[in-house]
Structures are given as C-alpha cells and as structure tokens.
N, C-alpha and C positions, 0 to 999 in steps of 0.2 A: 610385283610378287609380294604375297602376305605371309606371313609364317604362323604356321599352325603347331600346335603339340599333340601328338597322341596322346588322348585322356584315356583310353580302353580299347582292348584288343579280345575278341573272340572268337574262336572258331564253332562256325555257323552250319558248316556241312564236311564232308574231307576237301581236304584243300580248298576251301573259300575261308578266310578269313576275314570278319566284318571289326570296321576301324571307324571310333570316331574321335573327332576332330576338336579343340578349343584352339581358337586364339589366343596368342601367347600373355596377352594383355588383358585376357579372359572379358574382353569386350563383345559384340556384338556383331555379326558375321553378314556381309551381302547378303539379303533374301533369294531365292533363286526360286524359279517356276517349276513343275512339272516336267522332265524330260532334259534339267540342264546336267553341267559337270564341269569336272572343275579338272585342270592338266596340273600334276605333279611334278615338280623336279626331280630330277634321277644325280649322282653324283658325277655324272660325265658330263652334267647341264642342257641332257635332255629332255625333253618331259611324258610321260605318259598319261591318255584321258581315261580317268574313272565318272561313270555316274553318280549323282549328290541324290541319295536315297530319301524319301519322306516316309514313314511308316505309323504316320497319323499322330505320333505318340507325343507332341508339342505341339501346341498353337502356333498358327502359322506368323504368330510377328515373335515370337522365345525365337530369337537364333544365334543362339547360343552353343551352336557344334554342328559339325557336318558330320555326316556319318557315310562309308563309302564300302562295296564288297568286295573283295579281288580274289578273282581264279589261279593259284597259281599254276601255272604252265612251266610244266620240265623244260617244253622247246621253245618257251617263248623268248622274246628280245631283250630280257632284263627287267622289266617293270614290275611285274608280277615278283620276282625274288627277290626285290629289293624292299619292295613293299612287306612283304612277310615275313621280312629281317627285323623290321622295328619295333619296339617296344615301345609300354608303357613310358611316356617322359620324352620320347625324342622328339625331333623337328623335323619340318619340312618347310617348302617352300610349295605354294600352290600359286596360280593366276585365279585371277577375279571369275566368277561362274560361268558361264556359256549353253547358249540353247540353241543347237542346231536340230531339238526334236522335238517341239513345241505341241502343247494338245490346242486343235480348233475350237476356239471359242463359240458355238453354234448350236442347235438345238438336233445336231443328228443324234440317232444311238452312236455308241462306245465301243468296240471289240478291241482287247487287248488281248497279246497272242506274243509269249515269251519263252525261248527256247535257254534250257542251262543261264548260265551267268548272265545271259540278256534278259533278264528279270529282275534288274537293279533301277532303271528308268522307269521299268512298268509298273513298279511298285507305290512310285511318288503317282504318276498317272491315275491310279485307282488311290490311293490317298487325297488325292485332288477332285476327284469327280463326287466320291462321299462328300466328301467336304460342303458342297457344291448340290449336294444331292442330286445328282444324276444317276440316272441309270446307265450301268452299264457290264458287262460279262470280260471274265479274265479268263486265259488259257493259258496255262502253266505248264509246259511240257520238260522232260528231263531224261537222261539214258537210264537211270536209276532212281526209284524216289528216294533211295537214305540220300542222293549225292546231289538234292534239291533244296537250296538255303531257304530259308525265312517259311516254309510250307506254312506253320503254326500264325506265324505273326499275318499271313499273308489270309487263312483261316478267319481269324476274329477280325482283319479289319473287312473283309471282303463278305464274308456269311456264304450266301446261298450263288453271289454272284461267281464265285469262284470255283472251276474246275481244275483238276489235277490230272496229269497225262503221265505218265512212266515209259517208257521202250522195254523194261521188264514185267510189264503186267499189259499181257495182249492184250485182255478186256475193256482198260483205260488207256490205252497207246492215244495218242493225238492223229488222227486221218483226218489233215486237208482237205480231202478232198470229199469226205460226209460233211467235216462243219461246216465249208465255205459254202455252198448252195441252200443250207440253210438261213443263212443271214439277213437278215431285213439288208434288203438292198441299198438301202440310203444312209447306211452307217459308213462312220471311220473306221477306218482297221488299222488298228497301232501294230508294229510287229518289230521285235530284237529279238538279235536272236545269232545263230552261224548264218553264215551265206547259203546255206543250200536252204534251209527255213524258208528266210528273207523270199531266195526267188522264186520257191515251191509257195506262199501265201500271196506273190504278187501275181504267178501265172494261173492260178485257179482263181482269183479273184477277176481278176480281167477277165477270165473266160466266161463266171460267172455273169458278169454283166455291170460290174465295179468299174467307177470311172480311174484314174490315174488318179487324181486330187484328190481320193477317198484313201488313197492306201499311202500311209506312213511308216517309218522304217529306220532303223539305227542298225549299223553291226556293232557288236560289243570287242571286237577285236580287226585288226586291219588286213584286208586280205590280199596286202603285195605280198609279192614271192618271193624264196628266196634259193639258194642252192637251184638245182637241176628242175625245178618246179619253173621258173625264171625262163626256163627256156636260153635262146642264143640269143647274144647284141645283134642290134639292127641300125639301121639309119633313120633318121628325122631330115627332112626339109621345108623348110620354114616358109612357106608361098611368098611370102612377101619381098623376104629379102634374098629368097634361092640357099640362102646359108643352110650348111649340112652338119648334123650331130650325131656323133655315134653313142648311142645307149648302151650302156653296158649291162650285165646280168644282174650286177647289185643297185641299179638307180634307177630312177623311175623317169620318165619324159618329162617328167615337172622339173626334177633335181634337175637334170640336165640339158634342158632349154632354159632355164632362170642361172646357174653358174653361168651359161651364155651370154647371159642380158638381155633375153627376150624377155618381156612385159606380160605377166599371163594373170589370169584371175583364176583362185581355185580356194578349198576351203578345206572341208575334211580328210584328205588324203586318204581314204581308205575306201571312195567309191561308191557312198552311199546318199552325196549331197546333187550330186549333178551339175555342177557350178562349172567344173573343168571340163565340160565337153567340147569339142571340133568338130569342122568338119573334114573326115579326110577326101583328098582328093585323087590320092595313086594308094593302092598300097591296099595287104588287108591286116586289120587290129586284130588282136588277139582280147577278146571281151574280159576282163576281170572284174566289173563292177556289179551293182545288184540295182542298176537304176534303167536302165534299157532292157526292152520287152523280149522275148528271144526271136520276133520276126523282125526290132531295130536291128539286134545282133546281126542276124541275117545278113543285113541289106548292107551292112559295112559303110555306110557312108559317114557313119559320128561315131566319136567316140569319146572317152574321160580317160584324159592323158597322165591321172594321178597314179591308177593300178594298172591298168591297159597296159600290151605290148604290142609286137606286131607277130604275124606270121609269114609274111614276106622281109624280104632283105631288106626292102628301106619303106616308108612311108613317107604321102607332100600331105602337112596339113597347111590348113588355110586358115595360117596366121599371119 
C-alpha cells in the first residue's frame, strides 16, 4: 500500500466529484496504461476500485498525481461516501495500479462507448489513442447531460471524434441498435458502463457479426446483490470432493467455497473478467455476469461463481 494526499477536490457534475492524488513524499507515482485503476482503502480496511483517469493534460512520463471520479451512490456499499468525505490535505491508502481493461495494441479501428460514471476509463483510452494518433470514435451516453462529467474536457481533447447521447434529449439519445450495424466490422468496441449497457452492446454486437475478442468491457460498479434482489440460499457441491456448502443471501460462491478451503481462481468479483467460470453439472445458475451470451445463459451448463446464484435448491459444480 502507498499513501497518497488529496491535492484538490472538485465537483465535476452533481454528485461526481473529481479527486486528485500526490504522494505524500511528492515523488513520482507508478505509470499506468490506459484502462488501469487503482483500489482504495476504506476505514474498515476494505478497499474499493476507481478508474486512474488520463485527460491528456500531462506528458505521459510527469506523474506526478493520479486523478480519480466518484459517483456517489445514496445506496451504495460505503466507497463512494467515504470518498466524498475527504478533503483537501487527507490521506489514503491505495494498491499499486491494475489493468484488468487493457486497449489492443493492433491496427483495428477504436469504438469507445461509455455509459454515466463508466466514462472514467474511456477517457484515458481516447487520451491514449490521440496520443498515438489513432483514429478512433467515443460515445458518451448519460440519463441527463448537466449529470455528464468531463463533457467540455472530453470536447477539446476528442474534436469531431466525440459524440454525446443524453436520455433527455430524444434527438441525441444513444440507440444501439442504429450505431452498432454501422460499425466497420473489424473494430474493437471498448464498452463501461451499467450492466444492462454492457449486455445490450455485447448482444447487438454479436448479432451484428463482431467476434467475442472484438468486444471489451468494464462495469464501473459491481453487480452482486444484495437484500431480496439476492434471492434464497442454496447449496453448492463440489464434484470432487462431494462436500456440500450452503450460500447464503449475503455471500457469493466465491466467499463461500474459499472460507471452505476450496482452491479456486477468480479475479474481478463483479462478473466482467471471466476468470471464475465452471462448469455446472446438476443444477440451474442463476446468470449475474455480463460475460456469457444469452444463448450460454440459456444452455446453463457454466457459469461465474463470483456474482452468479442458482435458481434451484442446490447446484454440483465441477470443481
């Protein structure tokens, strides 16, 4: 862990407040790519992931701050209100950078396609392709546009490459389903954003004719459940060793097979990296992720034990 100080605090849109960062020792900060972020400690000593925003404004070896936006969320889990508690002069603790949303290094076109606060990553991503002089097209979509951070910054560094979508101005609204059959087919499509975004630009995309490895994707927030959303506890059984676990409403299959001592591999907990998939063998999952097609869904046979539930009484994965 590194400790950083709030050098400045702004408010960017309602409720997004943008924060950047110095080290306490006003030294010189891990470089980070396009797409990385960095997990803050919480005072409970848990930690929550923000995006590590680029918005062109320093040469890429000055790093000398990190700069980060947060949504705050009435109902969120504490991240968000504790982040919008600090002031000028405090501290925090953060982990070293991480990139679980990297841009292809490749000669395709570029679509970026950012829905509210999931336009923190995309923002370094098109910071990075100018840089780079690439071409490439941002979509900025939002419930409101006063309630859209960085529009202006996002403006001058983007030009003509940059569109703006609102849900309050029918005219400019973002429809899926006109852009995506537009697209040069052989493009990446970057996408953050909510979960119904994410799965509504992965399933027009595939439909369109987009391979899998073309379409990229972050959620900007995590989409286990919780209260009556959560559904009932269920069973787990572990193929291997027949051992049986009961999931409860507030923990996920992960928590609850690893307090076991079961051995699993998984990584972003929030259903968007694919890492934790199984396959089940009895049982039907209940889908929470944004990485399976809706005909995998379907077919029930795998799934990502990070958000996932089940809709039967127990499940046998083949672990």
């Amino acid at each position: 862990m590194k400790t950083l100080i709030i050098e400045r605090v702004r408010t960017v849109a309602p409720k997004i407040k943008r924060f950047d960062l110095k080290a306490d020792d006003n030294g010189p900060l891990i470089q980070f790519a396009a797409g990385a972020h960095i997990a803050v400690q919480l005072k409970d000593g848990s930690s929550r992931q923000y995006s590590l925003i680029d918005l062109g404004e320093n040469l890429p070896y000055e790093n000398q701050r990190y700069t980060l936006a947060i949504l705050w969320e009435e109902d969120g889990s504490g991240g968000s209100a504790y982040m919008h508690s600090l002031q000028v002069g405090d501290a925090v603790q953060v982990d070293t950078p991480k990139n679980d949303f990297p841009l292809i290094e490749d000669d395709r076109p570029v679509v970026l396609i950012a829905g509210g606060i999931g336009v923190t990553p995309i923002i370094s991503m098109a910071a990075a392709l100018k840089r780079a002089d690439k071409s490439y097209a941002l979509h900025y979509s939002g419930r409101t546009l006063d309630g859209m951070a960085f529009r202006d910054e996002l403006a001058q560094l983007c030009g003509d490459a940059l569109s703006i979508h609102s849900d309050d101005d029918p005219e400019h609204r973002l429809d899926l389903g006109v852009l995506i059959p537009t697209l040069d087919k052989t493009s990446h499509i970057y996408v953050c954003g909510p979960k119904g975004m994410i799965e509504a630009v992965r399933e027009q995309a595939l439909s369109a004719g987009f391979g899998k490895e073309q379409i990229h994707f972050e959620l900007f927030a995590s989409p286990t459940p919780s209260g009556d959303d959560a559904g009932e506890g269920f069973e787990v059984e572990v193929k291997s060793s027949g051992e049986v676990f009961w999931v409860p409403q507030d923990k996920s299959i992960v928590d609850v097979l690893e307090d076991g001592g079961v051995d699993l591999v998984y990584d972003c907990q929030r259903g968007d990296c694919g890492i934790c998939q199984v396959d089940v063998l009895e049982g039907e999952p209940d889908h929470r992720d944004v990485v399976l097609s809706d005909d995998e869904k379907a077919a029930g046979d795998v799934m990502h034990i990070c958000v996932s539930r089940a809709k039967s009484k127990r499940l046998v994965l083949d672990l």
